[in-house]
N, C-alpha and C positions, 0 to 999 in steps of 0.2 A: 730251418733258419733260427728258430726261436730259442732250439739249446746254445749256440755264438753268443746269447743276449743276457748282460747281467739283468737280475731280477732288481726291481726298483723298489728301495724301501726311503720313507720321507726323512729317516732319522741318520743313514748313513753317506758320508764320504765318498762321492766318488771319484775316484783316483786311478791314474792309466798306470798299465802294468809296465814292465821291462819289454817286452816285445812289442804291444802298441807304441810306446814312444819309437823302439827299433825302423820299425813299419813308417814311424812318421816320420824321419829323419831318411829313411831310403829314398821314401819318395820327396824328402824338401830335395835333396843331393842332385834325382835323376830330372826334374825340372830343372833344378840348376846348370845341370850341364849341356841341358836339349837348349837353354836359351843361352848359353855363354857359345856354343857351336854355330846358331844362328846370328849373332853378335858378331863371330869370328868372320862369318861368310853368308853375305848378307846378299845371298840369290835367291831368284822362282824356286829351282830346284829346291837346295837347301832349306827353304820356309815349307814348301809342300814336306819336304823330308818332316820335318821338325812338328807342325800341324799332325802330321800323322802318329808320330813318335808320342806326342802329347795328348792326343786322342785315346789312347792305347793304353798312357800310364793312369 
């Protein structure tokens, strides 16, 4: 796990790459749409759906 990890130094910048922001924006989108679904149809079902979905992301 520890090679994933930048190394921390006190005197530099740290700044997200192009695929961390990627990654961040997949998942802003995929909660977006598990709770605009849940929104849509606002059943037991669907919420269990949606809880699980969200559990998962």
């Amino acid at each position: 796990m520890s090679r994933f990890l930048r190394e921390n130094s006190s005197d530099a910048v740290a700044r997200a790459t192009v695929p961390e922001l990627f990654f961040d924006l997949v998942y802003v989108l995929a909660v977006e749409l598990l709770v605009a679904r849940l929104v849509h149809d606002l059943s037991w079902h669907n919420a269990f759906e949606v809880t699980f979905l969200l559990l998962t992301v």
